[in-house]
C-alpha positions, -999 to 999 in steps of 0.1 A, spaced: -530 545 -720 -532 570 -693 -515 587 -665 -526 571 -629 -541 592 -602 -519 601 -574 -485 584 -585 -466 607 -560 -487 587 -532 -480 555 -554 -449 556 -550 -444 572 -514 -461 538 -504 -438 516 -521 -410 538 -514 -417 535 -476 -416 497 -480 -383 500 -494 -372 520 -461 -388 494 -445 -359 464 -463 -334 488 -456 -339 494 -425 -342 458 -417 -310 447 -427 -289 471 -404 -316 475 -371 -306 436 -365 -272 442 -369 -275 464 -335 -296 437 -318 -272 409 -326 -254 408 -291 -285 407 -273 -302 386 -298 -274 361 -291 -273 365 -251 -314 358 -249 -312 328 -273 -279 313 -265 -278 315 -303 -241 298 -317 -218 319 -333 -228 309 -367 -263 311 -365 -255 350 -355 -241 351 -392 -267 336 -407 -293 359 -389 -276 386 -413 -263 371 -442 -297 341 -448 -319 375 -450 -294 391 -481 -285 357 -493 -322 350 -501 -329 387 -511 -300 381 -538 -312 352 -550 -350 360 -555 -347 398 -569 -342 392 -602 -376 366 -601 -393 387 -577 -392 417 -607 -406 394 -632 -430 382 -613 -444 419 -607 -443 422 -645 -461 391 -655 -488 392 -630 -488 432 -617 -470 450 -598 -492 459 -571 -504 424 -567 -468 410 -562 -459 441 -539 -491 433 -518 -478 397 -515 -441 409 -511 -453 431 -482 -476 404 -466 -454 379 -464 -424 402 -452 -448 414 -423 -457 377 -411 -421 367 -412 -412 397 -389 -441 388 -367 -426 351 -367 -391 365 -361 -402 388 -332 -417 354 -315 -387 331 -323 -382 310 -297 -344 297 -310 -315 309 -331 -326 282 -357 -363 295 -357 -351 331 -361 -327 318 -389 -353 306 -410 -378 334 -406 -353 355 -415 -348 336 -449 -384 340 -452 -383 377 -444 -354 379 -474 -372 358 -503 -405 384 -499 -383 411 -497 -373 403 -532 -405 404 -542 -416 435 -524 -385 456 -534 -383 455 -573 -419 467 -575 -408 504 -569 -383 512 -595 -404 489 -619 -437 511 -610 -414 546 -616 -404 537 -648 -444 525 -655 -461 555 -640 -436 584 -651 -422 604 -683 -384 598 -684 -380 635 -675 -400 631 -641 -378 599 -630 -347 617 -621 -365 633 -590 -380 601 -582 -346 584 -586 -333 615 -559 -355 604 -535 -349 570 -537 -318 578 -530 -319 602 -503 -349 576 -482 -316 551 -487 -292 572 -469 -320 581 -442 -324 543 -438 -289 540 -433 -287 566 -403 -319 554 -392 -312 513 -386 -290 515 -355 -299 545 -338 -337 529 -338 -326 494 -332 -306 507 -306 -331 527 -289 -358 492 -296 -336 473 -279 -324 495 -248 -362 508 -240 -372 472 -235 -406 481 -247 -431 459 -230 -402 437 -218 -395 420 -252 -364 437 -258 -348 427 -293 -377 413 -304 -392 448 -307 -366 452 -339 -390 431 -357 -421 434 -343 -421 473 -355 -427 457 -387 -460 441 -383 -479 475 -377 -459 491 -403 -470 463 -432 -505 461 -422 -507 504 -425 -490 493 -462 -507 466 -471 -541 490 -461 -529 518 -483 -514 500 -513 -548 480 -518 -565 517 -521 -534 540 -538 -515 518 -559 -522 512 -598 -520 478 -610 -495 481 -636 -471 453 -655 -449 451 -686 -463 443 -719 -435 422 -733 -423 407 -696 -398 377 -695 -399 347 -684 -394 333 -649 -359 311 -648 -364 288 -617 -340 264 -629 -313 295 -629 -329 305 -593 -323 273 -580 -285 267 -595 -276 300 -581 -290 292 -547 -273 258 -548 -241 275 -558 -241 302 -533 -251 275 -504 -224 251 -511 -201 278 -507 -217 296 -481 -220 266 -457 -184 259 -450 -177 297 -446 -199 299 -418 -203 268 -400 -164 256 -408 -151 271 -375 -180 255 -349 -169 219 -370 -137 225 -366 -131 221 -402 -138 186 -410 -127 171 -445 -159 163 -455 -169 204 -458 -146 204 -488 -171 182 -508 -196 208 -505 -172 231 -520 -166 210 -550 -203 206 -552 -203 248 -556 -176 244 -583 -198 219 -601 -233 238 -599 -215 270 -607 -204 254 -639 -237 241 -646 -253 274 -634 -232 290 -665 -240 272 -694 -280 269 -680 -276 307 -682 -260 308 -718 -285 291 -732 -313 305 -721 -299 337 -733 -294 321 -769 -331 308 -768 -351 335 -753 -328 361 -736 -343 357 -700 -317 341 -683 -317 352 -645 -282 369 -653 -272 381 -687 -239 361 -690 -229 380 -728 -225 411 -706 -199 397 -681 -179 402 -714 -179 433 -715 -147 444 -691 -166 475 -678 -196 455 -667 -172 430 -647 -156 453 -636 -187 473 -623 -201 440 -604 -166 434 -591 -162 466 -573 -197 464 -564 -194 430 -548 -162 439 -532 -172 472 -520 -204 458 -502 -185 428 -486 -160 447 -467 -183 475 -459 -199 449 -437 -167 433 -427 -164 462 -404 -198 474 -390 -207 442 -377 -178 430 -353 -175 473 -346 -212 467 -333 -200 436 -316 -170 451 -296 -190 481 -288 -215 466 -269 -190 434 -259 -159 445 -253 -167 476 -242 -199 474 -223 -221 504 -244 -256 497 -243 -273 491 -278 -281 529 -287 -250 542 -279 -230 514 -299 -255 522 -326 -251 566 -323 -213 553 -331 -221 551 -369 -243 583 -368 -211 602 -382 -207 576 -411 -242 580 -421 -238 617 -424 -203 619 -443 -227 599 -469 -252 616 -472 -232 654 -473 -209 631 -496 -241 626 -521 -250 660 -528 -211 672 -533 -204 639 -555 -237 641 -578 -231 670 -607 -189 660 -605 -197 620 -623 -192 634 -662 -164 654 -651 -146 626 -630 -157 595 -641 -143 564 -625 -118 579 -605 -144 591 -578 -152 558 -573 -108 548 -566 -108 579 -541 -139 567 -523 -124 532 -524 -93 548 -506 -110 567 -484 -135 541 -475 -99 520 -463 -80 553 -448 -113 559 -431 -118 527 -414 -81 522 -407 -83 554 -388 -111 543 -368 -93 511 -356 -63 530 -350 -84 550 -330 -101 522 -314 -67 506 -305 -54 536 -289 -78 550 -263 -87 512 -256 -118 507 -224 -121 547 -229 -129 547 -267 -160 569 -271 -177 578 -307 -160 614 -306 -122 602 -313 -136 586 -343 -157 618 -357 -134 624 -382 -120 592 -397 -157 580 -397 -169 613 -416 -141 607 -442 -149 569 -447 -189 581 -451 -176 604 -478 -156 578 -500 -188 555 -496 -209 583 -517 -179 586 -537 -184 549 -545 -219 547 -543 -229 577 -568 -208 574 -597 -204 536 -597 -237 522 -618 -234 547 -643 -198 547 -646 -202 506 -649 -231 508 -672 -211 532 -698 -204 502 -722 -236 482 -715 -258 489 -744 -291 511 -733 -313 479 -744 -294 460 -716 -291 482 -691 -324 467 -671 -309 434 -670 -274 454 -661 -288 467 -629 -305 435 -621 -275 418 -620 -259 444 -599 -287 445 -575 -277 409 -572 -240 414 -568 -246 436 -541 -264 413 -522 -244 381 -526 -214 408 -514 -226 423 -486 -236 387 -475 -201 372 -484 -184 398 -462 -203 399 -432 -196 357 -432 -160 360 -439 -156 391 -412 -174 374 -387 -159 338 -396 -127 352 -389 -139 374 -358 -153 345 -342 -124 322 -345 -99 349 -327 -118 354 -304 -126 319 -295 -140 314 -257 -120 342 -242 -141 373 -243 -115 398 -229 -115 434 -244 -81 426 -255 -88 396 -273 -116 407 -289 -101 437 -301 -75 414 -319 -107 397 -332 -120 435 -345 -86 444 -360 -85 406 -379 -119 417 -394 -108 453 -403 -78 435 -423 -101 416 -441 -126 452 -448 -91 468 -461 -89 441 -484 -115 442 -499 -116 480 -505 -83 472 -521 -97 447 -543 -127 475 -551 -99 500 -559 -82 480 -581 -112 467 -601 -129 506 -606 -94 512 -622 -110 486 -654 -141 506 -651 -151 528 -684 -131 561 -689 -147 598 -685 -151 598 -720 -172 564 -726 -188 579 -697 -201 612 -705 -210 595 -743 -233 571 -721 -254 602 -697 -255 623 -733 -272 593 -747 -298 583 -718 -308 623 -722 -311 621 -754 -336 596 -752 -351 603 -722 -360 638 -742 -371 615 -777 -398 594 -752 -408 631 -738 -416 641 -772 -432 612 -781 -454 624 -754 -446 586 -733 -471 584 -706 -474 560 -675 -487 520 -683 -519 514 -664 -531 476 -665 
């Protein structure tokens, strides 16, 4: 075994590609109203231009990590980036709201497997003790992406750049892959487990059944006005759910690589981890997206201003990260209540805010109330796997985080189709400021709820005590593999 060449490089590469997924998902969220003007898309194919890309991330992560581990890492990122970089090509040039729906399901599944490649080639190409810097940075390229998405996407789509508008969003991601593709071929070891597990399509394909037959109604209920037969597609959820379960208990009995480790969801910190995670991520997006939407609406601001709006929010995170970081032994779960709280008082505030100044809202009255709801989400974020993962033995804690990766996904998709579900059905045909700031306050109830529902569950979340006996123990073996002298897996 030996230590690759240039793994800082390595992973600056994959790490860039990972900016690049992040980026993606809230860039378009920015475009949406003009998206929808130029395509005379439908209401619900606007939902599914968001929630078909995490929908089909959620579902294919889990695989899209094996696969790097069965057949290399570099080789499944290389696809993962191809693919991801003719599906944005194909959703710059989509000619409908259906052909931009699908591309962006397309853009989702090799997403999942482009992502899982960098936290997979960390742990392969560095010591234990030089992951926590990597982990940092991770981190810190997340919360850029996050200040990044609609400031660019609004500038994309205001400059108009050679008169193709929105489609700029995603045609920024064609030079992008190719300059990734170029460098990854040349940079990145080839690297893969040496005891990998195997793929579980059957599991892939329950789960997107599952989340389909529940999805469907959601979103395309209100443009059917709700016929009966919907609710048949709902049993059929309940059904493959069922079967979904017991196909995933016994492939853990047989060989343990079940897509999600059912045994854990025993474990009442674990469920309650994925729970607040879920929750969290669902009403995060139950606000931004209609705010967006009434920004640029309601209130006629062009796409970079709507998108400069959440600038503040961005900020509060990331000043949030560094204050939160060294306080997680110390506090524990209740770091993740407060941000849960302040997450709700925050975007409470901004409503209130929103409601009150009416057509002469601008993104100062909300400074504050957006700075305190970006400081509860690193409050939430920060402490929240680690807190969750207190009880999970160490030997489980991949398949942990895979399954909250998952979560996350399925979440943030679930809430930006109930948010918008709701949003649209207020507002109906009459686009008045008025009515559609009803429609905005309808989606910020359902955000509040489900910070409430996050708040409650991080109270069933491990104590201070089960979590500082959890950190002690990943140092202590982080500093046994030191010693052990455990170097990077090159193959």
């Amino acid at each position: 075994m030996t230590t690759a060449p240039r793994r800082g490089l390595a992973i600056g590469i994959l790490l860039f590609a990972a900016f690049m997924d992040l980026l993606d998902v809230t860039i378009v969220q920015v475009a949406l109203p003009s998206i929808g003007a130029d395509l005379g898309a439908t209401d619900a194919q606007l939902e599914w231009i968001v929630s078909g890309y995490l929908l089909a991330f959620a579902v294919a992560l889990v695989t899209g990590g094996r696969l790097g581990d069965l057949h290399g890492r570099r080789r499944m990122f290389l696809i993962g980036v191809a693919g991801f970089t003719l599906a944005s090509a194909g959703a710059a040039f989509a000619w409908s709201g259906e052909a931009l729906v699908a591309t962006r399901v397309v853009q989702g599944l090799f997403a999942a497997v482009m992502v899982p490649q960098l936290l997979a080639s960390v742990q392969a190409l560095f010591s234990p003790r030089e992951r926590a810097p990597m982990f940092g940075l991770i981190g810190g390229v997340s919360g850029l992406a996050a200040v990044a998405g609609p400031v660019l996407g609004g500038w994309l789509v205001d400059a108009d750049l050679w008169g193709l508008g929105w489609r700029t969003v995603f045609l920024i991601n064609v030079p992008v892959g190719l300059v990734i593709i170029a460098l990854a071929a040349r940079f990145v070891p080839e690297t893969r487990s040496a005891r990998p597990m195997r793929l579980d399509l059957v599991g892939v394909a329950l789960l997107t059944g599952t989340v389909l037959a529940f999805m469907v109604p959601l979103v395309e209920g209100p443009s059917l006005d709700w016929p009966g037969g919907l609710w048949w597609s709902v049993a059929a959820g309940a059904v493959l759910l069922l079967a979904f379960v017991v196909h995933e208990r016994r492939r853990m009995r047989r060989d343990g690589s079940a897509l999600l480790p059912m045994p854990l969801f025993a474990d009442r910190g674990f469920s309650a981890g994925i729970t607040t995670q879920a929750a969290f991520q669902g009403a995060l997006n139950a606000f931004t997206l209609p705010f967006i939407v009434y920004l640029q609406v309601a209130l006629g601001f062009d796409a970079l201003t709507a998108g400069l709006n959440l600038l503040a929010f961005s900020l509060g995170a990331m000043v949030g990260t560094g204050l939160v970081i060294p306080l997680v032994p110390r506090v524990g779960k209740w770091l993740v209540t407060i941000g849960a709280a302040l997450l709700a008082t925050g975007v409470a505030w901004v409503f209130a805010v929103v409601d009150q100044t009416g057509a002469g809202f601008t993104g100062w009255a909300a400074l504050w109330p957006m700075l305190i709801a970006g400081l509860g989400l690193a409050l939430v974020v920060i402490p929240l796997v680690d807190v969750a993962l207190a009880t999970v033995p160490v030997a489980d804690a991949g398949a942990a985080s895979g399954a909250y990766s998952t979560f996350q996904q399925l979440g943030a998709a679930a809430g930006v189709a109930i948010s918008t579900t709701v949003f649209f059905s207020v507002v109906g045909d009459d686009w008045t400021r008025e009515r559609v700031l009803e429609a905005l306050g309808a989606s910020v109830g359902v955000s509040l709820a489900g910070f409430a529902i996050a708040g409650a569950a991080s109270l069933l979340l491990p104590s201070r005590a089960r979590v500082r006996a959890h950190l002690d123990e990943l140092h202590r073996l982080a500093e046994a593999d030191e010693e052990a002298g455990e170097p990077a897996t090159i193959g």
